[in-house]
KEVEX-71859 format. One line per field, with one value per residue (C-alpha): residue number from 1; residue in three letters; x, y, z. Coordinates in Angstrom, 1 decimal, always signed. Layout:
residues N
num: [NUM/...]
residuo: [ALA/...]
px: [X/...]
py: [Y/...]
pz: [Z/...]
***
This chain:
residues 495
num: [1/2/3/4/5/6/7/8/9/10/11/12/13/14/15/16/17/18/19/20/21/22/23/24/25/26/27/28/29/30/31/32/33/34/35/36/37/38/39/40/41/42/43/44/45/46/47/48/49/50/51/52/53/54/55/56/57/58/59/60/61/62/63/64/65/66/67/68/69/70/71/72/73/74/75/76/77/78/79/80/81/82/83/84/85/86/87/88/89/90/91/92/93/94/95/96/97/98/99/100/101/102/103/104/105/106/107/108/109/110/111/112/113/114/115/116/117/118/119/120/121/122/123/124/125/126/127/128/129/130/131/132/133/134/135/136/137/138/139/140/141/142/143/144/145/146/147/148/149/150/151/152/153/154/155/156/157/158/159/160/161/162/163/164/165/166/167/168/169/170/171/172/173/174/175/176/177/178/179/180/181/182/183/184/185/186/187/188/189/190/191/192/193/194/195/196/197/198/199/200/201/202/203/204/205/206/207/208/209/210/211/212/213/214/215/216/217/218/219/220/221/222/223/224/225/226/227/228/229/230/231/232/233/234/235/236/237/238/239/240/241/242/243/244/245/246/247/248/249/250/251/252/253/254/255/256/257/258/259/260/261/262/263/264/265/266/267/268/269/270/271/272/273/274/275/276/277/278/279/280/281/282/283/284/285/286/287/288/289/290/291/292/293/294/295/296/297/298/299/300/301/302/303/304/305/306/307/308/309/310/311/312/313/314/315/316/317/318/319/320/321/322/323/324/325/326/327/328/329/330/331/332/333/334/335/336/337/338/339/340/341/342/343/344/345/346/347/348/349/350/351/352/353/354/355/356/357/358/359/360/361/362/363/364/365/366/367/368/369/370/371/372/373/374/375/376/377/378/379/380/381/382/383/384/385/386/387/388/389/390/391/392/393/394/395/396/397/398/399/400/401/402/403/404/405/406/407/408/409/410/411/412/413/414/415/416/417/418/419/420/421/422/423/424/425/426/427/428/429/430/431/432/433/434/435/436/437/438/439/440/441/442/443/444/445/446/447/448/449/450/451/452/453/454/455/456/457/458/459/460/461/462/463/464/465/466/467/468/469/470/471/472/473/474/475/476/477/478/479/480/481/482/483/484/485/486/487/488/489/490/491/492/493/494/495]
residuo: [UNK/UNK/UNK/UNK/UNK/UNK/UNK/UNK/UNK/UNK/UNK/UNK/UNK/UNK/UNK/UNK/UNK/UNK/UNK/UNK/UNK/UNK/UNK/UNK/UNK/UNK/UNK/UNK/UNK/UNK/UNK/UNK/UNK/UNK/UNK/UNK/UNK/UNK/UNK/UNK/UNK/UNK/UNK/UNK/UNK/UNK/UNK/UNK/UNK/UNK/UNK/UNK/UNK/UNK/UNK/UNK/UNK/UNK/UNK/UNK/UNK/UNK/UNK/UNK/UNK/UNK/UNK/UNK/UNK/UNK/UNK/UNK/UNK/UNK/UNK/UNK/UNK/UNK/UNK/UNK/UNK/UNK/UNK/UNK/UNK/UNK/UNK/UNK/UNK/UNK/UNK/UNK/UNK/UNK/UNK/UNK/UNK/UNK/UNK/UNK/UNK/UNK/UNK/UNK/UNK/UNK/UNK/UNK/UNK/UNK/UNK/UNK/UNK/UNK/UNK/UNK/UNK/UNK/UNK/UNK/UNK/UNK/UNK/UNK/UNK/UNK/UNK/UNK/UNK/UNK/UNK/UNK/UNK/UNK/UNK/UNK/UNK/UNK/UNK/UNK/UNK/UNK/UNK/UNK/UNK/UNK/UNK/UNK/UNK/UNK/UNK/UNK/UNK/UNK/UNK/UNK/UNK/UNK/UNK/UNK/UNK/UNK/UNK/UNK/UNK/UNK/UNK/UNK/UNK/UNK/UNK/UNK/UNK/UNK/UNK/UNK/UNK/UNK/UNK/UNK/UNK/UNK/UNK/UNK/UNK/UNK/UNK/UNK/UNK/UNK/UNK/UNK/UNK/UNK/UNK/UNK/UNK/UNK/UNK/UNK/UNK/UNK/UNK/UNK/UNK/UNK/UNK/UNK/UNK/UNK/UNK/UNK/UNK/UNK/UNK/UNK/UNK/UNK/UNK/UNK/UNK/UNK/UNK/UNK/UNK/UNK/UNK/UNK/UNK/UNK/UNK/UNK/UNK/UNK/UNK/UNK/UNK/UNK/UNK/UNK/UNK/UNK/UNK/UNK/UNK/UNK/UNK/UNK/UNK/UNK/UNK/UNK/UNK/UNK/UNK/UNK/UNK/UNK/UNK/UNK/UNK/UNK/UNK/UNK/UNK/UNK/UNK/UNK/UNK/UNK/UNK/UNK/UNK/UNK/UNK/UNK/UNK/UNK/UNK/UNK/UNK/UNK/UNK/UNK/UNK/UNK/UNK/UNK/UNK/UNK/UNK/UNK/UNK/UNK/UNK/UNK/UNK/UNK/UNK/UNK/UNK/UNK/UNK/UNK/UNK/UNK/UNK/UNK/UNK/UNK/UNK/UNK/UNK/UNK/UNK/UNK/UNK/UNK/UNK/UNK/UNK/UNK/UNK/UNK/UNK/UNK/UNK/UNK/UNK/UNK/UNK/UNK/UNK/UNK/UNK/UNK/UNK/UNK/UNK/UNK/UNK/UNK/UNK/UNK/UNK/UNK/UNK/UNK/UNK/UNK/UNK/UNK/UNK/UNK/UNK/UNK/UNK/UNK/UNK/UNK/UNK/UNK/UNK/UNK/UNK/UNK/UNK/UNK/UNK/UNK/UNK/UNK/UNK/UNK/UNK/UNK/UNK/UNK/UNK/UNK/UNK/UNK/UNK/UNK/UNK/UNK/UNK/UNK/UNK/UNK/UNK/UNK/UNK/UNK/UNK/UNK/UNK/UNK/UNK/UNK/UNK/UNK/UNK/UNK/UNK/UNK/UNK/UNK/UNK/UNK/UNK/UNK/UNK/UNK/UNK/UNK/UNK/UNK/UNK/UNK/UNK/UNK/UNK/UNK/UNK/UNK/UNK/UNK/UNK/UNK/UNK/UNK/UNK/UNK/UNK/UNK/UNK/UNK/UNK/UNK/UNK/UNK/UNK/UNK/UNK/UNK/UNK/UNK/UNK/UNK/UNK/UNK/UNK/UNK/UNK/UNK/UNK/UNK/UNK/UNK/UNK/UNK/UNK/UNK/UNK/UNK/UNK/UNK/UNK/UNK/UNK/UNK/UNK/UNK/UNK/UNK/UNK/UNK/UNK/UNK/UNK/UNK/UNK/UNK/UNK/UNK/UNK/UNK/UNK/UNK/UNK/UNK/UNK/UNK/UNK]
px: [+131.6/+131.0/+127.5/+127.5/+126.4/+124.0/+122.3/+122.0/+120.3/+118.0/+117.5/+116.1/+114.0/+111.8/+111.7/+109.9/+107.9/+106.8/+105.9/+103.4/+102.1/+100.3/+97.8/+96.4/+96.4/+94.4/+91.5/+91.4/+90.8/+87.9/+86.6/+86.6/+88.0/+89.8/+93.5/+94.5/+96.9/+98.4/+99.0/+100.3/+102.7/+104.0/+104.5/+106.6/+108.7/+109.9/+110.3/+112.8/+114.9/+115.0/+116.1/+118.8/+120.4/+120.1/+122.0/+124.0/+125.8/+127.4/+128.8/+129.2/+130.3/+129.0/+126.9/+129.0/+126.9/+126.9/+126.1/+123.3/+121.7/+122.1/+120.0/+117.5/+116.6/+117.1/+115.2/+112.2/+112.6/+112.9/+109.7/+107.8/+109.0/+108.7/+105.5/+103.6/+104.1/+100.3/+98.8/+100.4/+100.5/+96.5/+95.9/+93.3/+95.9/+97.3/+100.8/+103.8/+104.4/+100.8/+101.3/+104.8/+103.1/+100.7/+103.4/+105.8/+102.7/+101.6/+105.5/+105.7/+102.3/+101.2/+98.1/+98.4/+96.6/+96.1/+92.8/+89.5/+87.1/+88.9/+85.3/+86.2/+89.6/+89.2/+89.8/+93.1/+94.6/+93.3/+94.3/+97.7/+97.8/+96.3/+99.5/+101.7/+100.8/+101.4/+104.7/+105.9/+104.3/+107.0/+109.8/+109.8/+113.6/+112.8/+111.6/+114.6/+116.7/+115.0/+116.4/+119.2/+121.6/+120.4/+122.1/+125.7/+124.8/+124.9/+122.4/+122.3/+123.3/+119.8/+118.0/+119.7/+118.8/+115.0/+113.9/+112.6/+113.3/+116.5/+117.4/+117.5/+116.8/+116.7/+114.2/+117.1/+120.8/+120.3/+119.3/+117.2/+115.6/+114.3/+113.2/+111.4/+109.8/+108.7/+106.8/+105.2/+103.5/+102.9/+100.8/+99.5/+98.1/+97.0/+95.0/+93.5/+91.9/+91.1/+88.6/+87.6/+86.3/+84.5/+82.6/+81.6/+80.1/+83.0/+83.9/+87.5/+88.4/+87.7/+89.0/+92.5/+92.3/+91.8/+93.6/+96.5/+95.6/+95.1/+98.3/+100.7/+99.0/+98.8/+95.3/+94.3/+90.6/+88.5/+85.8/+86.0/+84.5/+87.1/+85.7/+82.7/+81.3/+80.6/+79.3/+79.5/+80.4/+81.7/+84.0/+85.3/+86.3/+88.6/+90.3/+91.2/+92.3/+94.6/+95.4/+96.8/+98.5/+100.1/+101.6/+103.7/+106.6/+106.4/+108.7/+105.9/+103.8/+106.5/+106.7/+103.1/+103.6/+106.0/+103.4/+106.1/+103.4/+105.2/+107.6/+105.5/+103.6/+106.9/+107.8/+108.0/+107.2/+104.0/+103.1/+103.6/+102.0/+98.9/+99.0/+99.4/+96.4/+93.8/+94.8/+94.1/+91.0/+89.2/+90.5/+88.7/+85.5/+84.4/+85.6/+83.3/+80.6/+80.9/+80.9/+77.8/+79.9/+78.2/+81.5/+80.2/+80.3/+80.9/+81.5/+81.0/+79.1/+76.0/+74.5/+72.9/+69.2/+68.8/+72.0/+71.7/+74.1/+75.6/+78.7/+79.0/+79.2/+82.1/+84.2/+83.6/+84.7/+87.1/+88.8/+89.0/+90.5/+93.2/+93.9/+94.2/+96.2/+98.5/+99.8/+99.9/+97.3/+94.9/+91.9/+89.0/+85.2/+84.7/+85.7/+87.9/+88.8/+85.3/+85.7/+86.5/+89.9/+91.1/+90.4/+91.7/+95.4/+95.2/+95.3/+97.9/+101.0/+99.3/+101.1/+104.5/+104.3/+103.6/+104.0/+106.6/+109.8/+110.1/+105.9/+104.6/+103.7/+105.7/+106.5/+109.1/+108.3/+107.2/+110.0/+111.9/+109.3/+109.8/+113.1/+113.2/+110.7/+112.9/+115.8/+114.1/+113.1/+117.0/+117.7/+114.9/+116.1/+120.2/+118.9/+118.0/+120.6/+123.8/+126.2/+124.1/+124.6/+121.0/+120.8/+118.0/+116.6/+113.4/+111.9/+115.1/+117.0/+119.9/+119.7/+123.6/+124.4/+125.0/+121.9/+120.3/+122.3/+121.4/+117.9/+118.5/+119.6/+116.6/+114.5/+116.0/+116.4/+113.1/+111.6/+114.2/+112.9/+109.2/+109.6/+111.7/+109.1/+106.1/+108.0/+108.9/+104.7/+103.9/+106.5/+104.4/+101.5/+99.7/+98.0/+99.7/+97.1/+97.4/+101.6/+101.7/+99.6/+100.9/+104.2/+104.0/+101.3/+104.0/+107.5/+105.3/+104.0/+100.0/+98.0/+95.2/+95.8/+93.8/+92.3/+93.0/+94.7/+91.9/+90.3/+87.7/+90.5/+93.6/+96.9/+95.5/+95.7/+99.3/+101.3/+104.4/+107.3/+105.6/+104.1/+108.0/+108.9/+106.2/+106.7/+110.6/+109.4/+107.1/+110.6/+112.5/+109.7/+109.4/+113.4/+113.9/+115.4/+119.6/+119.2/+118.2/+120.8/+123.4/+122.0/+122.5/+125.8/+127.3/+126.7/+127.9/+131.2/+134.1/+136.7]
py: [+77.8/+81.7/+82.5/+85.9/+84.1/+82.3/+85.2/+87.2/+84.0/+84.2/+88.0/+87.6/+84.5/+86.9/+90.0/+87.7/+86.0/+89.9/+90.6/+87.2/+88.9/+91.5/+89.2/+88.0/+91.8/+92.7/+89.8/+91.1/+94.5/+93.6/+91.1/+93.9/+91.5/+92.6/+90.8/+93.9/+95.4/+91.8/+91.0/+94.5/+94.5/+91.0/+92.1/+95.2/+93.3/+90.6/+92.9/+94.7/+92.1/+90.8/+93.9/+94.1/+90.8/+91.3/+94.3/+94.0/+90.8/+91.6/+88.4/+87.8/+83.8/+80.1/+78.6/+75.6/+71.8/+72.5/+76.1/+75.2/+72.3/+74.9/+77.3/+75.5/+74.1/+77.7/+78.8/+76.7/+77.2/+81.0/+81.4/+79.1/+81.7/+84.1/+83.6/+82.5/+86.0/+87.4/+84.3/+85.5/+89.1/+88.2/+86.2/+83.8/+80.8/+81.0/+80.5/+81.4/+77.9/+77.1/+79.8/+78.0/+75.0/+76.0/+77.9/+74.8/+72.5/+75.0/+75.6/+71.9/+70.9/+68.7/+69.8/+69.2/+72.3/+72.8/+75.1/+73.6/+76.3/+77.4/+79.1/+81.7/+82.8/+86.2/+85.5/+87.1/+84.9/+81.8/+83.0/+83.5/+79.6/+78.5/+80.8/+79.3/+75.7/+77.1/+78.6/+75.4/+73.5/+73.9/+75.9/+79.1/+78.2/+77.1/+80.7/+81.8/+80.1/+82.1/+85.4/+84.4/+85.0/+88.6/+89.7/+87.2/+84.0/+80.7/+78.5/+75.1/+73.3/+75.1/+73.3/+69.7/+70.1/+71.6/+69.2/+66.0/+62.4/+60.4/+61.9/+65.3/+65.5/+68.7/+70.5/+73.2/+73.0/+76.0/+75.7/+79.4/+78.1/+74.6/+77.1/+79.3/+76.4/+74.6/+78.0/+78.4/+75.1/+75.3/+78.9/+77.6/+74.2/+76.9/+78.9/+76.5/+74.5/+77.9/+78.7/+74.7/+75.3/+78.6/+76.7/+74.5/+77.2/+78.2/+81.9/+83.0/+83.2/+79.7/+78.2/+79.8/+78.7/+74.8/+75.3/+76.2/+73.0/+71.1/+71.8/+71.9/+68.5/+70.5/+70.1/+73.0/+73.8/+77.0/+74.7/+72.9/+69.6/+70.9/+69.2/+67.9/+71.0/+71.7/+68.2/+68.8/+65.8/+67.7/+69.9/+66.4/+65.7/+67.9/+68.3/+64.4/+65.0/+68.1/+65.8/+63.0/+65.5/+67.2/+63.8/+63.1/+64.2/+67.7/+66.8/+64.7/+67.8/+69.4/+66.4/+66.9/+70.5/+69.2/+66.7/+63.8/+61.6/+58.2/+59.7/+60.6/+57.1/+55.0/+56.7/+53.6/+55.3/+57.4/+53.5/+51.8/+55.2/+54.9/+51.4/+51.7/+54.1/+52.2/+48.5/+50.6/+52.3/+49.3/+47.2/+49.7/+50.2/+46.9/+46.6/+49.3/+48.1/+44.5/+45.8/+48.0/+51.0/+54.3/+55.5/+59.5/+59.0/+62.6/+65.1/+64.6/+61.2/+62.5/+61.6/+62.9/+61.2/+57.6/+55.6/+52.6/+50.9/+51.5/+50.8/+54.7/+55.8/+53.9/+54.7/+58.1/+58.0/+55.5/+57.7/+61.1/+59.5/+57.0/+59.9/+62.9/+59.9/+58.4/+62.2/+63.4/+66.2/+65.3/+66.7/+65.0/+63.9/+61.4/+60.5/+57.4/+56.7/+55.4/+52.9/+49.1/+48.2/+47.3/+50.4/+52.6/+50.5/+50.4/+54.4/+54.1/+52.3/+54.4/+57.2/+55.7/+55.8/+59.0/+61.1/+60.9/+62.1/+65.6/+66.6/+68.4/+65.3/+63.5/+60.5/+58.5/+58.8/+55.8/+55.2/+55.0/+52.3/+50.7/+50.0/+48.6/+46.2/+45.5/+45.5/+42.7/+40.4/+40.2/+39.2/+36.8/+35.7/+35.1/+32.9/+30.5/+31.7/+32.0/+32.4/+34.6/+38.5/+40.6/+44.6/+46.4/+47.5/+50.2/+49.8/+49.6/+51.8/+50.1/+51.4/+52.5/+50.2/+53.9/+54.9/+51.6/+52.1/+55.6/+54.8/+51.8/+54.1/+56.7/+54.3/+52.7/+56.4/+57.6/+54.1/+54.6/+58.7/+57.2/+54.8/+57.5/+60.2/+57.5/+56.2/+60.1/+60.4/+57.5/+58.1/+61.5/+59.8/+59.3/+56.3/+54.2/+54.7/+58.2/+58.5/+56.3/+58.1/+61.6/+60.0/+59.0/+61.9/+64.8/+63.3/+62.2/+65.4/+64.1/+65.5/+64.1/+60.3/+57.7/+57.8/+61.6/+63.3/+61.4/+63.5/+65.5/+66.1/+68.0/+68.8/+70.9/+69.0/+68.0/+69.3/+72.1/+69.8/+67.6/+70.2/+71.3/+67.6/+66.9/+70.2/+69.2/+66.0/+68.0/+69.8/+66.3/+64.7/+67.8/+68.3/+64.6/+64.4/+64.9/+68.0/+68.8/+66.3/+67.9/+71.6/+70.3/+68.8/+71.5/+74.2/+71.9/+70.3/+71.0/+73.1]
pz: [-102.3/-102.5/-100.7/-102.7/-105.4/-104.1/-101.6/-105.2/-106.6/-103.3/-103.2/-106.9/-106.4/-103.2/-106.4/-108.1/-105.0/-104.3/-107.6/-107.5/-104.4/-106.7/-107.7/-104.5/-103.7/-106.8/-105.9/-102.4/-103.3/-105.7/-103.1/-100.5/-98.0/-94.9/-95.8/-98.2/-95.4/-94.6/-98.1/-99.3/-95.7/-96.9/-100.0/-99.6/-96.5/-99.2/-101.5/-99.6/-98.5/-101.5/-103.2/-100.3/-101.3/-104.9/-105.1/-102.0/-103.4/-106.8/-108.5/-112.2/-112.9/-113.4/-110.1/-109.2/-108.5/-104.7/-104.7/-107.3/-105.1/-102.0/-103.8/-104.3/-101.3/-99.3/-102.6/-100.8/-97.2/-98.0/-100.0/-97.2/-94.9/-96.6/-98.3/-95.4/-93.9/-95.3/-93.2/-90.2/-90.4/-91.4/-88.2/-89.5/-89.5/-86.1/-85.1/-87.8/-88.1/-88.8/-91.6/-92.9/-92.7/-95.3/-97.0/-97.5/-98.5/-100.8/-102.7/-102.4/-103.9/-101.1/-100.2/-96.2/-94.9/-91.2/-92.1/-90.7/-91.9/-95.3/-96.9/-94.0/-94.9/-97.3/-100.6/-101.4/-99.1/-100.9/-103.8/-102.3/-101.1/-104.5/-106.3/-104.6/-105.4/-109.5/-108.7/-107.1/-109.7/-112.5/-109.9/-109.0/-109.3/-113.1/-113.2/-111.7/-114.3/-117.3/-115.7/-114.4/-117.9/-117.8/-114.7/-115.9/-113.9/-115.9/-114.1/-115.5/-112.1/-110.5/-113.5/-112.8/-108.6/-109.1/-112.7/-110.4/-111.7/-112.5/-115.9/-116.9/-120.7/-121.6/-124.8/-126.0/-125.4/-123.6/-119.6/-119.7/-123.2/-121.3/-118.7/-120.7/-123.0/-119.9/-118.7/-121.3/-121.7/-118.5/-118.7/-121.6/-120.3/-117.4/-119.7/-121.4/-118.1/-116.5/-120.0/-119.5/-115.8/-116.7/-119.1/-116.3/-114.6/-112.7/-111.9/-113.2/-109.3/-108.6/-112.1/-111.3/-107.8/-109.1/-111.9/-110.3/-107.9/-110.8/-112.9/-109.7/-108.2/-105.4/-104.6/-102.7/-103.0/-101.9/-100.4/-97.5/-99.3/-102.1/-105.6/-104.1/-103.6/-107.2/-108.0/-111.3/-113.5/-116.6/-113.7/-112.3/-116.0/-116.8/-113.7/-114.0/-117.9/-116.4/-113.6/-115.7/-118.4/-115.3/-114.0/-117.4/-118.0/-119.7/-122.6/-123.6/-124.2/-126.2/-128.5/-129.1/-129.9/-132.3/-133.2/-133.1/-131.9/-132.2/-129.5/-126.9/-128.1/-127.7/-123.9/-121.6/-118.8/-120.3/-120.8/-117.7/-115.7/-117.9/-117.6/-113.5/-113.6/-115.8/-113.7/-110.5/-111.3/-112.7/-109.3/-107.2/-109.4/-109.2/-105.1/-104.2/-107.0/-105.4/-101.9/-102.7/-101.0/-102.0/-102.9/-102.6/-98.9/-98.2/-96.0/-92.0/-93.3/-94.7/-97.7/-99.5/-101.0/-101.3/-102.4/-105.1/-105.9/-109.4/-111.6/-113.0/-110.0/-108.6/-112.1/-111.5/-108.0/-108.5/-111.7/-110.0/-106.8/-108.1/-110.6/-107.8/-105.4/-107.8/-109.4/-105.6/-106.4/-103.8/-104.7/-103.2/-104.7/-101.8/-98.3/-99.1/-95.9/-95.4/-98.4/-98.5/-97.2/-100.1/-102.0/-99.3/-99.0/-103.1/-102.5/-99.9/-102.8/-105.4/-103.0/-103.8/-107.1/-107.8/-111.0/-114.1/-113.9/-115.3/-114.2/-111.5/-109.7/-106.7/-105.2/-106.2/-110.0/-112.1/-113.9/-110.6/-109.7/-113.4/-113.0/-109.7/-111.0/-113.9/-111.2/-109.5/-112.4/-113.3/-109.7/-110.3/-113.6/-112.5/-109.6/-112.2/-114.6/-112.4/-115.4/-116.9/-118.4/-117.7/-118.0/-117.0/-120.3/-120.5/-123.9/-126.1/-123.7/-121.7/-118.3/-117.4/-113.9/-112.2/-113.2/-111.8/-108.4/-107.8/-108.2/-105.8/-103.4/-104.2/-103.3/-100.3/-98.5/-99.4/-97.8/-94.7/-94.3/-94.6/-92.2/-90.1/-89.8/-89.1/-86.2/-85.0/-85.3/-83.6/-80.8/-80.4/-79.8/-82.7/-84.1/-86.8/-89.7/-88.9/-88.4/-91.6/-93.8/-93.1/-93.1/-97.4/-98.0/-96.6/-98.1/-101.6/-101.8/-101.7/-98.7/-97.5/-96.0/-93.6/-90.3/-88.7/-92.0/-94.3/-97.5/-94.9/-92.3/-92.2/-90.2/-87.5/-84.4/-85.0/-82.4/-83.6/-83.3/-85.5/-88.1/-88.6/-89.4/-91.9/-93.2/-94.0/-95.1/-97.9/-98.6/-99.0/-101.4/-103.4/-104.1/-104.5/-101.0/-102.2/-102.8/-99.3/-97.3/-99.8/-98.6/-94.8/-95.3/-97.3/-94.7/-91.7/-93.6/-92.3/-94.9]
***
């Protein structure tokens, strides 16, 4: 293992990250706000190291599996550090691990912030924490990749540890060509729900800022009541139409550039996650239409003019939530945590399942979920049938028994890390709504929770220790959790 290469790979990835830096820098200048000099000091301190690494390690050959898993999760923990150095050279977010916090939630697209009054951070820095969300979104790695051929580094190991998901199917034979393809469609899907949101009444500021929430499933907002504050219908929308697109898999989208419609109709798992999100949405419609639960309860419990009760406005809640939940976007319309228990624990497996593999979204993908279902009814099936031969089978596809096992095991360790974390929270001190929900809303990449991390709370009053484990957690969920335990073990084993 040569950590040349992989320094070089590092010193390149912070060029880049300092370069991004330019745009929060721009909006503060025309803002006027008082974060220029933190944002411009960041910026050249990245810069720099990053320019020392780059040309101070000269290497010229092919990244090896472990080096490319290793790079990619230093590849995270460096931009968190690195990029939550305007926050603290700021001061509005307190302590630097406050300011990695919000760093790794933003790179990782959870959402968790520890901010409690985020209308009075300047807005360069919020564009900062929104950017960050969008270069996490699709990996900064992925970004990485396209650039990487230029300097004589063939990168198609960093492609196979950032792509989340259990397979790897690539658009062009060539890694930086995926890279560069996936980019695009991803600006491009940017673009397009940026223009969308204007025509809502949006300015361009706040349209990229929820945009880049959007497209990431990140779910950052520049209000405190984040999409609530607009309460605009046609707004609420299209974010859930850029939502959904987000959490499928972004070959999908290519096939429909390609118009080879019958492909992306025939996708298993486009089917069974649309299928997941229309069951789940209609379940909690009609619980909080038959529970006559004004489900707009908003912020700090107020609401707002006399409530009736009334089908339309249950689907409209019940869409935008199940949709920000279930793709682990975590945009909020409503304070769930005050709606029907069944609802609010309906939210809580959405959380599990997450997005598709190959989108921006987390958890433990759908067809992870699929084929443990599938996994299941075979067990079920050679019970009865002792003698019996049964595969697991998506669609037509014959699921390969390695396959099968290795998301066994995906699943198993992400349920054992769950579980692990929400027992570290509770033996802190906190309550077991509370441990649990931060707990699958940190390591699936979602946000807000129940009880004291709930859609109109946030991370602030855990205390340090704990903000640094849910902040690895959010570094587990987002690099599908081997990539990090391989990191760990590679720089610990033994020659």
């Amino acid at each position: 293992m040569k950590w040349q290469i992989i320094l070089k790979v590092q010193g390149l990835l912070l060029i880049i990250l300092s370069i991004m830096m330019i745009f929060p820098l721009l909006f503060s200048l025309y803002y006027k706000g008082n974060d220029t000099f933190a944002i411009s000091l960041a910026l050249i301190i990245t810069l720099a190291v990053g320019l020392l690494l780059a040309v101070t390690c000269k290497v010229k050959r092919n990244i090896k599996a472990k080096e490319g898993f290793i790079i990619v999760s230093l590849g995270w923990i460096l931009a968190s550090l690195f990029g939550g150095l305007p926050f603290y050279i700021h001061g509005s977010f307190g302590s630097y691990i406050n300011c990695v916090f919000e760093a790794m939630s933003g790179f990782t697209t959870t959402g968790a912030t520890i901010l409690t009054g985020i209308e009075n951070i300047p807005k360069g820095l919020l564009f900062w924490r929104s950017l960050t969300h969008w270069l996490g979104g699709m990996g900064i790695i992925l970004l990485t990749i396209a650039i990487l051929p230029f300097f004589g580094i063939i990168s198609g190991h960093l492609y196979k540890a950032e792509v989340p998901g259990p397979t790897k199917d690539k658009i062009s034979p060539k890694i930086k060509d995926t890279a560069k393809i996936l980019w695009l469609i991803y600006t491009g899907l940017t673009v397009l729900e940026t223009i969308l949101l204007m025509f809502g009444g949006m300015d361009l500021y706040n349209a990229l800022c929820h945009t880049f929430g959007t497209l990431a499933t990140g779910g950052f907002s520049t209000l405190n009541s984040s999409i609530a504050g607009f309460d605009n219908l046609y707004i609420e929308i299209v974010i859930i139409v850029f939502m959904y697109l987000a959490g499928v898999n972004f070959l999908l989208h290519f096939y429909l550039i390609k118009r080879k419609f019958k492909d992306f109709i025939k996708d298993r798992e486009w089917r069974f996650y649309t299928s997941v999100l229309l069951i789940a949405i209609t379940a909690i419609t009609l619980n909080l239409f038959l529970n006559n639960t004004d489900p707009h309860f908003m912020m700090k419990n107020e609401i707002s003019g006399e409530f009736k009760n009334n089908i339309f406005m249950a689907l409209r809640a019940a869409a935008f939530q199940t949709v920000s939940i279930t793709t682990t976007t975590g945009f909020c319309t409503a304070d769930f945590n005050m709606w029907p228990s069944f609802s609010r624990i309906l939210l809580v497996f959405m959380m599990f399942f997450g997005g598709s593999a190959g989108s921006t979204g987390g958890g433990m993908k759908q067809i992870r979920v699929l084929i443990i279902f599938k996994k299941v009814l075979n067990e079920i099936k050679k019970m009865a049938h002792p003698k019996a031969i049964f595969y697991v089978k998506v669609g037509k596809n014959h699921i390969p028994q390695p396959i099968v096992s290795q998301v066994t095991g995906f699943v198993i360790l992400f349920i054992l890390l769950f579980s692990g974390v929400t027992l570290f929270l509770a033996f802190m001190g906190y309550d077991l709504i509370t441990s649990f929900s931060a707990s699958i809303a940190t390591l699936g990449n979602i946000g807000p929770g129940l009880a004291r991390v709930g859609a109109v709370e946030n991370y602030a009053f855990f205390d340090p220790l704990s903000k640094v484990v849910l902040a690895f957690s959010m570094l587990l969920g987002r690099l599908e959790i081997y990539s990090v335990l391989l990191f760990f073990y590679s720089i610990t084993e033994r020659r």
